[in-house]
PyMOL Python script that loads the backbone (N, CA, C, O; Angstrom):
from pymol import cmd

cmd.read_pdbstr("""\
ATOM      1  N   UNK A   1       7.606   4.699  13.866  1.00  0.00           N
ATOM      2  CA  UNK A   1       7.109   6.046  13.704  1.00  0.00           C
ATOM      3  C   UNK A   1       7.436   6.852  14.955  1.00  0.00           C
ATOM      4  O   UNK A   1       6.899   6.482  15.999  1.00  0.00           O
ATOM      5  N   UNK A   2       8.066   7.668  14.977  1.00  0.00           N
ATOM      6  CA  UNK A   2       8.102   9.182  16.129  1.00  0.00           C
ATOM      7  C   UNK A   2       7.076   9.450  16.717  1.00  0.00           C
ATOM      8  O   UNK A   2       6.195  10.091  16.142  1.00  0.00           O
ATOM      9  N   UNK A   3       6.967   9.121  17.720  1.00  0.00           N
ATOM     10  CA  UNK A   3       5.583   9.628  18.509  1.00  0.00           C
ATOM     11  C   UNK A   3       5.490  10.959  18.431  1.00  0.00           C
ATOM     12  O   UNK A   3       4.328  11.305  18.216  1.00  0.00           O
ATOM     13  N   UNK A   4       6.381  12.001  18.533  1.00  0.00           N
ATOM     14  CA  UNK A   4       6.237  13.079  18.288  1.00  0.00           C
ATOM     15  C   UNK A   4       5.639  13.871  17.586  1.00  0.00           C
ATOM     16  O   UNK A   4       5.308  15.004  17.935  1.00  0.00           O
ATOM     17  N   UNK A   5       5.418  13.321  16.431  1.00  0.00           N
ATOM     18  CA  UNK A   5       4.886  13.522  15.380  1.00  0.00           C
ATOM     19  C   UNK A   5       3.937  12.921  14.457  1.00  0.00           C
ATOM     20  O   UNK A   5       4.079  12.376  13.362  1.00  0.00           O
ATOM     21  N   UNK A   6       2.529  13.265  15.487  1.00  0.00           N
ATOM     22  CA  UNK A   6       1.583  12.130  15.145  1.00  0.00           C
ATOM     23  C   UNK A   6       1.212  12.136  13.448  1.00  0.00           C
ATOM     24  O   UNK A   6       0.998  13.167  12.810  1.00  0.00           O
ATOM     25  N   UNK A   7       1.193  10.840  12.921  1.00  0.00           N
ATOM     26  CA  UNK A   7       1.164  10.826  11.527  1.00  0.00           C
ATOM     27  C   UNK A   7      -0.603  11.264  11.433  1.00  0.00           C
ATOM     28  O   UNK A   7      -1.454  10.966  12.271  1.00  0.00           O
ATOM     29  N   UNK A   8      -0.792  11.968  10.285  1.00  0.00           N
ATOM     30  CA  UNK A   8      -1.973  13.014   9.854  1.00  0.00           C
ATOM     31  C   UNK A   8      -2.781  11.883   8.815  1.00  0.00           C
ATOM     32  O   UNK A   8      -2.294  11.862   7.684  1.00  0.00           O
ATOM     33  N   UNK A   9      -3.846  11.021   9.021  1.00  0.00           N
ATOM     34  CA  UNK A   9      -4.369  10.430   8.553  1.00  0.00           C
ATOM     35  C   UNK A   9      -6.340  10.585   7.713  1.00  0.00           C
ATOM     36  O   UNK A   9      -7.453  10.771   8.203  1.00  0.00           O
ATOM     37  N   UNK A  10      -5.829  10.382   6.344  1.00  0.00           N
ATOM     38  CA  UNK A  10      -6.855  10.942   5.772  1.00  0.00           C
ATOM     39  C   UNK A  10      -8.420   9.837   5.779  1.00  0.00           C
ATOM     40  O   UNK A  10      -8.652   8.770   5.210  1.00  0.00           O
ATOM     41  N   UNK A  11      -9.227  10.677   6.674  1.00  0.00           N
ATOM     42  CA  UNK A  11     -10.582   9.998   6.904  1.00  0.00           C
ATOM     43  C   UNK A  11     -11.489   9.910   5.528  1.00  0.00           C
ATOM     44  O   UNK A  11     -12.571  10.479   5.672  1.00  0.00           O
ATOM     45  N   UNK A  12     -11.345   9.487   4.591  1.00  0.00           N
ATOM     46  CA  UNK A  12     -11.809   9.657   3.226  1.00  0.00           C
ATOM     47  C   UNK A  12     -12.364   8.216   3.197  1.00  0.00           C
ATOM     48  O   UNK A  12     -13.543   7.912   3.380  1.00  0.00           O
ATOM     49  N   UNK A  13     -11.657   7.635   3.020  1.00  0.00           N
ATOM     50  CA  UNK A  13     -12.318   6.171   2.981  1.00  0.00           C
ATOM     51  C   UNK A  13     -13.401   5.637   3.861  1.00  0.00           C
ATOM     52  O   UNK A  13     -13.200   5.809   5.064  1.00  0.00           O
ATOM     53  N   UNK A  14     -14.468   5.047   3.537  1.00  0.00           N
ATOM     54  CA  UNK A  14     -15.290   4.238   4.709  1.00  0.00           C
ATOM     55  C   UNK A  14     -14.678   3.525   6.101  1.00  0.00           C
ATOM     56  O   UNK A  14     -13.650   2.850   6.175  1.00  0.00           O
ATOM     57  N   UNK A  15     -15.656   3.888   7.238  1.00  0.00           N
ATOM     58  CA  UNK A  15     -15.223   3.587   8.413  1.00  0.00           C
ATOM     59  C   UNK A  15     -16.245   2.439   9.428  1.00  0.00           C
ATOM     60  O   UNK A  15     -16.656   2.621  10.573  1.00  0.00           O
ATOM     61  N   UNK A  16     -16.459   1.163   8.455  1.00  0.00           N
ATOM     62  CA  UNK A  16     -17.507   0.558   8.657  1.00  0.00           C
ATOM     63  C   UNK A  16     -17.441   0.170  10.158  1.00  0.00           C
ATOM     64  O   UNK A  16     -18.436  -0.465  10.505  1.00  0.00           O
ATOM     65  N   UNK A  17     -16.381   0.421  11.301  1.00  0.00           N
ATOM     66  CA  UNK A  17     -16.486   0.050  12.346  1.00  0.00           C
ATOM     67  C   UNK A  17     -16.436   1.176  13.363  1.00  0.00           C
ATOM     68  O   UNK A  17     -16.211   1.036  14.565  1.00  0.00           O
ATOM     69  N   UNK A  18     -16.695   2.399  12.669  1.00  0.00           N
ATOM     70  CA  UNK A  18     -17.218   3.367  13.441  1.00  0.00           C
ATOM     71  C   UNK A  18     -15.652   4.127  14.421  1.00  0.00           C
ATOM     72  O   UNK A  18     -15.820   5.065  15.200  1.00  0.00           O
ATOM     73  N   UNK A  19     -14.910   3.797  14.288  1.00  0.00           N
ATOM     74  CA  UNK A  19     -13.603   4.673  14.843  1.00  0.00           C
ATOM     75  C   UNK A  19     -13.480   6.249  14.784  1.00  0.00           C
ATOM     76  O   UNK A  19     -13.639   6.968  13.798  1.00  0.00           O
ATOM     77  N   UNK A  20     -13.179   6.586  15.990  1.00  0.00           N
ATOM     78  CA  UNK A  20     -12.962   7.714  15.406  1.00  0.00           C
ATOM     79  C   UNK A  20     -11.341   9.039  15.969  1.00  0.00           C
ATOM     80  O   UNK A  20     -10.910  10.021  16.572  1.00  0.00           O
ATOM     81  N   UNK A  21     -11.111   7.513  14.815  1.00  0.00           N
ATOM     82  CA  UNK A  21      -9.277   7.611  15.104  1.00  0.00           C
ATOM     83  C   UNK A  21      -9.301   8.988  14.380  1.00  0.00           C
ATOM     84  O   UNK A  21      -8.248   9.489  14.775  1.00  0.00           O
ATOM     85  N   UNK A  22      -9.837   9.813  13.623  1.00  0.00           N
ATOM     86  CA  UNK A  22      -9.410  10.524  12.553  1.00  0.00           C
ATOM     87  C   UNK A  22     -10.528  11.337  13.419  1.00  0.00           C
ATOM     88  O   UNK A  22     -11.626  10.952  13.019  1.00  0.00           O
ATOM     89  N   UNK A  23     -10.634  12.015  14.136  1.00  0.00           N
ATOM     90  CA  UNK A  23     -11.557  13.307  14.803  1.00  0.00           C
ATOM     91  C   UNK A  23     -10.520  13.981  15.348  1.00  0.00           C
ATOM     92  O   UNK A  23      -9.702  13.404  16.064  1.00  0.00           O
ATOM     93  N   UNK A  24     -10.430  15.566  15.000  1.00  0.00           N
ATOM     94  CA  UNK A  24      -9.546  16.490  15.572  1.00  0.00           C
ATOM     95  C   UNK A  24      -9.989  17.439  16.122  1.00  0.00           C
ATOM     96  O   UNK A  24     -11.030  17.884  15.638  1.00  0.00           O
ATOM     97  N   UNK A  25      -9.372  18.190  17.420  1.00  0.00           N
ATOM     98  CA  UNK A  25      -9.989  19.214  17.958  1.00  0.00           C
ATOM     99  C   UNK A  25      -8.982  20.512  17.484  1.00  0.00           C
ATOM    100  O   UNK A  25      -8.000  20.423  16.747  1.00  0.00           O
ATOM    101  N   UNK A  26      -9.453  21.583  18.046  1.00  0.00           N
ATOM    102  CA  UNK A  26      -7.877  22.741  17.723  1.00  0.00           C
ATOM    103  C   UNK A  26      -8.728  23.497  18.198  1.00  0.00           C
ATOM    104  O   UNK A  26      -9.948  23.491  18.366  1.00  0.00           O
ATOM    105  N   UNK A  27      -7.724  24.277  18.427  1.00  0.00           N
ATOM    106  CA  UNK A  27      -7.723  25.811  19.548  1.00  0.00           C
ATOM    107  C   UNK A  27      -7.366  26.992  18.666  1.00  0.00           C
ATOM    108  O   UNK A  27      -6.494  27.200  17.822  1.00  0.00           O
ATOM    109  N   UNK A  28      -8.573  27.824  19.283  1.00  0.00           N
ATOM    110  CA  UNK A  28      -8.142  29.121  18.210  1.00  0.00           C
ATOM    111  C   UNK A  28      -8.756  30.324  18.853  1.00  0.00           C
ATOM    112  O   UNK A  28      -9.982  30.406  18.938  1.00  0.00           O
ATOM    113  N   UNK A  29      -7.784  31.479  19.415  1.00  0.00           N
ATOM    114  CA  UNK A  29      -7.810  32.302  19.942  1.00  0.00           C
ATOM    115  C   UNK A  29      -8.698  32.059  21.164  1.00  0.00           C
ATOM    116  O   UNK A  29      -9.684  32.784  21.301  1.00  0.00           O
ATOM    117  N   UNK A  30      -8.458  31.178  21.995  1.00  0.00           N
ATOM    118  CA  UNK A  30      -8.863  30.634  23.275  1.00  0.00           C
ATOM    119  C   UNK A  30      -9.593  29.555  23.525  1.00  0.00           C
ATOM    120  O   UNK A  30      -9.572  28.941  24.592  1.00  0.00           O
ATOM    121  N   UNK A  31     -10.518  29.179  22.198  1.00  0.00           N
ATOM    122  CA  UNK A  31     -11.592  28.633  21.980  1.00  0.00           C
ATOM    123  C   UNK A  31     -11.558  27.162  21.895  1.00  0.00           C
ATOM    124  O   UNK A  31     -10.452  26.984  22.404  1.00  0.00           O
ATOM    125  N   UNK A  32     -11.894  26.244  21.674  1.00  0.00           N
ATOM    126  CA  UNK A  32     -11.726  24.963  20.963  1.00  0.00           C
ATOM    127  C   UNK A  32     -13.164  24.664  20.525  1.00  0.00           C
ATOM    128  O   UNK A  32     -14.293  24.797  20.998  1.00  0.00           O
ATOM    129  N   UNK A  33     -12.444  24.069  19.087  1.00  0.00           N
ATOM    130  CA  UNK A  33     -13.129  23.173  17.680  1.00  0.00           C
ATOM    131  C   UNK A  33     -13.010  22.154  18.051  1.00  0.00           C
ATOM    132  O   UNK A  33     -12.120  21.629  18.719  1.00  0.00           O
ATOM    133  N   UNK A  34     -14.398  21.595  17.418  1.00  0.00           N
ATOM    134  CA  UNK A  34     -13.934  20.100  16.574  1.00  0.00           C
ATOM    135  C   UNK A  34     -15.704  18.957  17.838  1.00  0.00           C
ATOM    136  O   UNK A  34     -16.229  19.155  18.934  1.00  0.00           O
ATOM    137  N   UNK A  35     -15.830  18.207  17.029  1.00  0.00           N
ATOM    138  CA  UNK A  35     -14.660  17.572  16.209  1.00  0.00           C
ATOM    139  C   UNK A  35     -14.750  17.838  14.803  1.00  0.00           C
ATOM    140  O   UNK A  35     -15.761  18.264  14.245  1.00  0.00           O
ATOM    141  N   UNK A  36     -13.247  17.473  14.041  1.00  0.00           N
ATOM    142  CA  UNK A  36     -13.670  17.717  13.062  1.00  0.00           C
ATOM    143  C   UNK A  36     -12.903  16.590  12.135  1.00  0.00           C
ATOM    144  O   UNK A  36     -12.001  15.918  12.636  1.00  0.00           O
ATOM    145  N   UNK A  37     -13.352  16.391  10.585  1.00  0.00           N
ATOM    146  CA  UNK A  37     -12.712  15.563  10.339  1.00  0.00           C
ATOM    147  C   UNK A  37     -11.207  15.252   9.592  1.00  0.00           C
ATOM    148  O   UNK A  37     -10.761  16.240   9.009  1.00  0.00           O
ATOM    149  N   UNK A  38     -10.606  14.382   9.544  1.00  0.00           N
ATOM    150  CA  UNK A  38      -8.970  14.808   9.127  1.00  0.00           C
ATOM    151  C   UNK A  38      -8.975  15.662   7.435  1.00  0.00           C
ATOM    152  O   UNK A  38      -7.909  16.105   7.007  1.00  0.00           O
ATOM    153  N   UNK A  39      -9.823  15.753   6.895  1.00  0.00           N
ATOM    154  CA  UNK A  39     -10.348  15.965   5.512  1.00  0.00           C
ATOM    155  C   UNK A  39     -10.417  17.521   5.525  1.00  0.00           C
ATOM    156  O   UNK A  39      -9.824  18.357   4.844  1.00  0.00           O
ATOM    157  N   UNK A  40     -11.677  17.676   6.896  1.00  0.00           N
ATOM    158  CA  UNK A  40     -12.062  18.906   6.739  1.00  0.00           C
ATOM    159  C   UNK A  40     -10.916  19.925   7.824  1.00  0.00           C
ATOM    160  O   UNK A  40     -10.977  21.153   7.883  1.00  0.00           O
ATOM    161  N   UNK A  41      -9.772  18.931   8.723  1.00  0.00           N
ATOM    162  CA  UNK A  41      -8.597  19.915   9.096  1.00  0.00           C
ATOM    163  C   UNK A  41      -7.313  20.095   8.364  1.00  0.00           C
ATOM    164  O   UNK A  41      -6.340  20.709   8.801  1.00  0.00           O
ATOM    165  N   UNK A  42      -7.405  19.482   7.173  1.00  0.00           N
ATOM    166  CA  UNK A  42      -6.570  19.450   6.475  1.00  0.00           C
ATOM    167  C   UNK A  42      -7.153  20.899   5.168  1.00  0.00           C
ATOM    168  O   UNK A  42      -6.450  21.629   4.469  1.00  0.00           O
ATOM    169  N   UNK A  43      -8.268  20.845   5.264  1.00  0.00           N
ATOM    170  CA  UNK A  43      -8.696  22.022   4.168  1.00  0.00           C
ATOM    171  C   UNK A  43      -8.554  23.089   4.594  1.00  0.00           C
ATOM    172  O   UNK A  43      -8.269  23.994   3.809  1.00  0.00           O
ATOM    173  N   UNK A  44      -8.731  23.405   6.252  1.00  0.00           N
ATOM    174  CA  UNK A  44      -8.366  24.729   7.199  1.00  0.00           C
ATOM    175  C   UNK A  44      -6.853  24.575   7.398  1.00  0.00           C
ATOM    176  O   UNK A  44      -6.410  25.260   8.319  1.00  0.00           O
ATOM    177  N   UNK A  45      -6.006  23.857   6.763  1.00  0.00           N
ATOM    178  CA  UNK A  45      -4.744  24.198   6.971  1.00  0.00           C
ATOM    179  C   UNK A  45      -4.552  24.744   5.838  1.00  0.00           C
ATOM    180  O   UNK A  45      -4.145  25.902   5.939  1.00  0.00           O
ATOM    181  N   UNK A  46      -4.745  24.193   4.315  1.00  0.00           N
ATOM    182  CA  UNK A  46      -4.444  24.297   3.142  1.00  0.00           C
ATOM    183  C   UNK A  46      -5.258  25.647   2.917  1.00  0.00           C
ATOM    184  O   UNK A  46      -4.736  26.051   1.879  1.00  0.00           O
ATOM    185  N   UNK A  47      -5.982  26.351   3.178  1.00  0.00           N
ATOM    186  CA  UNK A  47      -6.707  27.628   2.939  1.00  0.00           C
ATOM    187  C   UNK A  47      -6.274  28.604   3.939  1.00  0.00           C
ATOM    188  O   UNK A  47      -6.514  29.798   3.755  1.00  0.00           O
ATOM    189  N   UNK A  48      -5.483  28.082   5.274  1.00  0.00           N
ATOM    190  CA  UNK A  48      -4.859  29.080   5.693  1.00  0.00           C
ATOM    191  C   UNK A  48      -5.712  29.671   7.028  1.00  0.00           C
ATOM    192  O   UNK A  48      -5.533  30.772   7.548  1.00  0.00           O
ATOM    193  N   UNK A  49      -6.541  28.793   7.381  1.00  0.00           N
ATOM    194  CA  UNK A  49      -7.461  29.295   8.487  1.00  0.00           C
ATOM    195  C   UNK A  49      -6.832  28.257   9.770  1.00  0.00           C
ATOM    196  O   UNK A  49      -7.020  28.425  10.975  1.00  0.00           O
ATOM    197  N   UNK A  50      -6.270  27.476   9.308  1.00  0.00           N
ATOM    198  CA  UNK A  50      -5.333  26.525  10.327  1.00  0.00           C
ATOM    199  C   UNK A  50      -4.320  27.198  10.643  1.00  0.00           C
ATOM    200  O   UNK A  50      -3.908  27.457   9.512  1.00  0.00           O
ATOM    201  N   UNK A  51      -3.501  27.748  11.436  1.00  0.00           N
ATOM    202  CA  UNK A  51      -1.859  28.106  11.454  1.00  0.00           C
ATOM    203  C   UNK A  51      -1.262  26.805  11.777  1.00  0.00           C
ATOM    204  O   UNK A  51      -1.754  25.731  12.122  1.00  0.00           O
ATOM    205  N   UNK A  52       0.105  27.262  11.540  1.00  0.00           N
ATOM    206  CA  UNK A  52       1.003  26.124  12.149  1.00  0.00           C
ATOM    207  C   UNK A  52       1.186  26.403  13.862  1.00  0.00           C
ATOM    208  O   UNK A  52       1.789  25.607  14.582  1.00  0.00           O
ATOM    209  N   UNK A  53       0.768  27.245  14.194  1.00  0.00           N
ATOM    210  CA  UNK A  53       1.085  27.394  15.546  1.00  0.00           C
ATOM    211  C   UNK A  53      -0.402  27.124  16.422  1.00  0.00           C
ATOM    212  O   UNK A  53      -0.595  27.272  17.629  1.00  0.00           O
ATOM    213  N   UNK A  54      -1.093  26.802  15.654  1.00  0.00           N
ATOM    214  CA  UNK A  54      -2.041  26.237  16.698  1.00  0.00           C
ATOM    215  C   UNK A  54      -1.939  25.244  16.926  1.00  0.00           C
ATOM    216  O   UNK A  54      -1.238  24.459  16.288  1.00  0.00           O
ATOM    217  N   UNK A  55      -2.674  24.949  18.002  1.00  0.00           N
ATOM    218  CA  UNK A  55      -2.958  23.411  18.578  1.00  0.00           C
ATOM    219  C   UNK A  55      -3.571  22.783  17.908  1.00  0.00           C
ATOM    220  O   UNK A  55      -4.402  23.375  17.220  1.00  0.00           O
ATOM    221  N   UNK A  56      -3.496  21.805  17.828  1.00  0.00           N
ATOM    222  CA  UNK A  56      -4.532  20.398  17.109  1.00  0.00           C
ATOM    223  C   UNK A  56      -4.168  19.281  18.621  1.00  0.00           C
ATOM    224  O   UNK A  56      -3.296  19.192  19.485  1.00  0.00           O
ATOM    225  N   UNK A  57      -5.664  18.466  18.171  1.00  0.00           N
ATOM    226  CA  UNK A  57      -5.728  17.329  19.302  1.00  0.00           C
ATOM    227  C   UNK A  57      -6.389  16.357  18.908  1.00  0.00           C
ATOM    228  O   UNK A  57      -7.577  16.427  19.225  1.00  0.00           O
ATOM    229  N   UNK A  58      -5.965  15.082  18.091  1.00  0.00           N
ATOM    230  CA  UNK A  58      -6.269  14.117  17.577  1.00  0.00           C
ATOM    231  C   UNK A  58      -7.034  12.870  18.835  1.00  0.00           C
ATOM    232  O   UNK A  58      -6.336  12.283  19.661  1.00  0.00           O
ATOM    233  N   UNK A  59      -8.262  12.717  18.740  1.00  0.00           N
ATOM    234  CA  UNK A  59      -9.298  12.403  19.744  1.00  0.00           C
ATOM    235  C   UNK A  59      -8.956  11.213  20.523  1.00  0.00           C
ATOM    236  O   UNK A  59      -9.085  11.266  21.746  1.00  0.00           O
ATOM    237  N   UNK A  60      -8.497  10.047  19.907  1.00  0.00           N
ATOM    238  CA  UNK A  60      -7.608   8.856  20.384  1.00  0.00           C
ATOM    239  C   UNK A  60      -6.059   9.085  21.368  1.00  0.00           C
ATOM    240  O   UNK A  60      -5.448   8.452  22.229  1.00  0.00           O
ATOM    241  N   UNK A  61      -5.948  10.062  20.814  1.00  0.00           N
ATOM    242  CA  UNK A  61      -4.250  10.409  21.283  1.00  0.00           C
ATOM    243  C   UNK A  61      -4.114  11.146  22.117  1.00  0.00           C
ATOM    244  O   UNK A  61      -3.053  11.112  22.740  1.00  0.00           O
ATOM    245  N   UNK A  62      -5.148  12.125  22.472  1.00  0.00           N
ATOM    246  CA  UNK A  62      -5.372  12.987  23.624  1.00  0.00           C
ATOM    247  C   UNK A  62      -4.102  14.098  23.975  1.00  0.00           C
ATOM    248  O   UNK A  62      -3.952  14.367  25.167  1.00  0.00           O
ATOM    249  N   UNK A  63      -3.234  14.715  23.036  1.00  0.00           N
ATOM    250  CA  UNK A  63      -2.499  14.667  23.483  1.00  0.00           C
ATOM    251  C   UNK A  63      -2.034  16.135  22.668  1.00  0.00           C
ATOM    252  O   UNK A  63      -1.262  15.876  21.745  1.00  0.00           O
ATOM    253  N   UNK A  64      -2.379  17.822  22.830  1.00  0.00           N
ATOM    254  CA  UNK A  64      -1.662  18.948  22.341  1.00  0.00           C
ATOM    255  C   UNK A  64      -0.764  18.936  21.209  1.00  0.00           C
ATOM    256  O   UNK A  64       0.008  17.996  21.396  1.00  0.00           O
ATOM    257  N   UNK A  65      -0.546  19.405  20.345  1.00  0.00           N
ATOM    258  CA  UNK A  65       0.591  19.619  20.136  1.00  0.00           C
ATOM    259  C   UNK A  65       0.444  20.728  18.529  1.00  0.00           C
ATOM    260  O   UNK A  65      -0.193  20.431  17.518  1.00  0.00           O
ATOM    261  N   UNK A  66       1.047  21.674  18.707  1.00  0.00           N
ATOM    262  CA  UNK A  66       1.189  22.400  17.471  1.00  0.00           C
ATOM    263  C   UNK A  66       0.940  21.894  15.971  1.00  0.00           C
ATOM    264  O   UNK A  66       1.676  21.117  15.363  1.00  0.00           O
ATOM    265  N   UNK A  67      -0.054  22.389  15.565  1.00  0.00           N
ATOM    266  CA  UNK A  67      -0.148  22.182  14.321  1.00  0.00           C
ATOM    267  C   UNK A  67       0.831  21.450  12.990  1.00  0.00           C
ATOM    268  O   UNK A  67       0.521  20.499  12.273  1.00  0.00           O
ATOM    269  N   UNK A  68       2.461  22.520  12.977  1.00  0.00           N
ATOM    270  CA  UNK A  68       3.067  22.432  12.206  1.00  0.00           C
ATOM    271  C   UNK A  68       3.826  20.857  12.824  1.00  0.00           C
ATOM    272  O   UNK A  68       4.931  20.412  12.512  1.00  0.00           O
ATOM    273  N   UNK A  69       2.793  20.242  13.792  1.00  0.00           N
ATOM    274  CA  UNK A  69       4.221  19.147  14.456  1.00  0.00           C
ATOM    275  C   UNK A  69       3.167  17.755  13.280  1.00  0.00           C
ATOM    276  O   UNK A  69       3.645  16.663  12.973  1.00  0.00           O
ATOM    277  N   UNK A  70       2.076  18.134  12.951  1.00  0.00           N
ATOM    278  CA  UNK A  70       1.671  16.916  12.643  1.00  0.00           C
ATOM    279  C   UNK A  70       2.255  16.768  10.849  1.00  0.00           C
ATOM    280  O   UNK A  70       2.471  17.681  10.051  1.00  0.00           O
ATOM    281  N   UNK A  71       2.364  15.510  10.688  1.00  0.00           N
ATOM    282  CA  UNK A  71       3.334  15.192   9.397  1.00  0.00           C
ATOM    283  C   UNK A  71       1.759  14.864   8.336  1.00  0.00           C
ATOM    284  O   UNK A  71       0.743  14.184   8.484  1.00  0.00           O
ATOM    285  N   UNK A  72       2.400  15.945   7.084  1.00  0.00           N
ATOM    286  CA  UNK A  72       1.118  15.374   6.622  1.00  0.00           C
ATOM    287  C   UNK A  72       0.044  16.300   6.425  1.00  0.00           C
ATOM    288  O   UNK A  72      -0.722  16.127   5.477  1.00  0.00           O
ATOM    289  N   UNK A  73      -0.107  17.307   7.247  1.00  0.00           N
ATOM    290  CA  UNK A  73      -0.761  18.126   7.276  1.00  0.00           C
ATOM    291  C   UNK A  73      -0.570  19.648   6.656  1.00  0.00           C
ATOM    292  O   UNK A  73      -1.449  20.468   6.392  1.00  0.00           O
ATOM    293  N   UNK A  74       0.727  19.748   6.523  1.00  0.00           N
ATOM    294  CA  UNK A  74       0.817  21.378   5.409  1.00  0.00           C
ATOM    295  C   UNK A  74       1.793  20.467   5.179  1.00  0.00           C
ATOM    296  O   UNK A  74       2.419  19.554   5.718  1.00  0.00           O
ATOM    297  N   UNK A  75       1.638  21.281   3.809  1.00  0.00           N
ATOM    298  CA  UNK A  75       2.790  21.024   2.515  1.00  0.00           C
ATOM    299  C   UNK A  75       4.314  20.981   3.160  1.00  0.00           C
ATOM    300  O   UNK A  75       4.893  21.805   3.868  1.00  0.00           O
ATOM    301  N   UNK A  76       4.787  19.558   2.581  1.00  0.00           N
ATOM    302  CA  UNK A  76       6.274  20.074   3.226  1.00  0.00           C
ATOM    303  C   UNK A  76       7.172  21.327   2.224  1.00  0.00           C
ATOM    304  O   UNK A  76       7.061  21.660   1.044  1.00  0.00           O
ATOM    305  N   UNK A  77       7.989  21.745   3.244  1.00  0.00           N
ATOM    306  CA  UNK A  77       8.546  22.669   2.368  1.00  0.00           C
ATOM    307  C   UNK A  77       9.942  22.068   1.573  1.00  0.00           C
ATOM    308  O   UNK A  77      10.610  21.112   1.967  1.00  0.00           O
ATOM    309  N   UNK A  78      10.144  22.707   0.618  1.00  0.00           N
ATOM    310  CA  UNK A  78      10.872  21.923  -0.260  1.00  0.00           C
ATOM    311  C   UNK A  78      10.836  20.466  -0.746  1.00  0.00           C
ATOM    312  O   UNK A  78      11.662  20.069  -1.567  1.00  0.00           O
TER     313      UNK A  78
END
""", "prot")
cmd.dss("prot")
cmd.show_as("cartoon", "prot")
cmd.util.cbc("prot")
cmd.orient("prot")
């Protein structure tokens, strides 16, 4: 897998050991969210309150990176 492009993993299923590989933060107009869960940043992408040009910051990974970089997370195009 591309580190670059952290794969977008859906927290839906039970997490009987308490991880919280799937907590996201994001930045929005200076501010930062979160945590929040991959479910509920995937619904602020799909409704359009996510851009692709914001930041997201997946809690394990520590690590910026634009919205449109995570795979998984908006519709691919075509």
């Amino acid at each position: 897998m591309d580190q670059s492009r952290p794969e977008f993993e859906n927290d839906d299923a039970p997490n009987p050991a308490g991880s919280n590989h799937s907590s996201w933060f994001y930045i929005q107009h200076g501010e930062t969210y979160g945590p929040v869960s991959s479910t509920d940043l995937r619904a602020a992408a799909h409704l359009g309150f996510l851009g692709p040009d914001d930041l997201v910051c997946r809690k394990d990974v520590g690590k910026w990176v634009t919205a449109r970089l995570i795979h998984g997370l908006f519709k691919d195009a075509g």
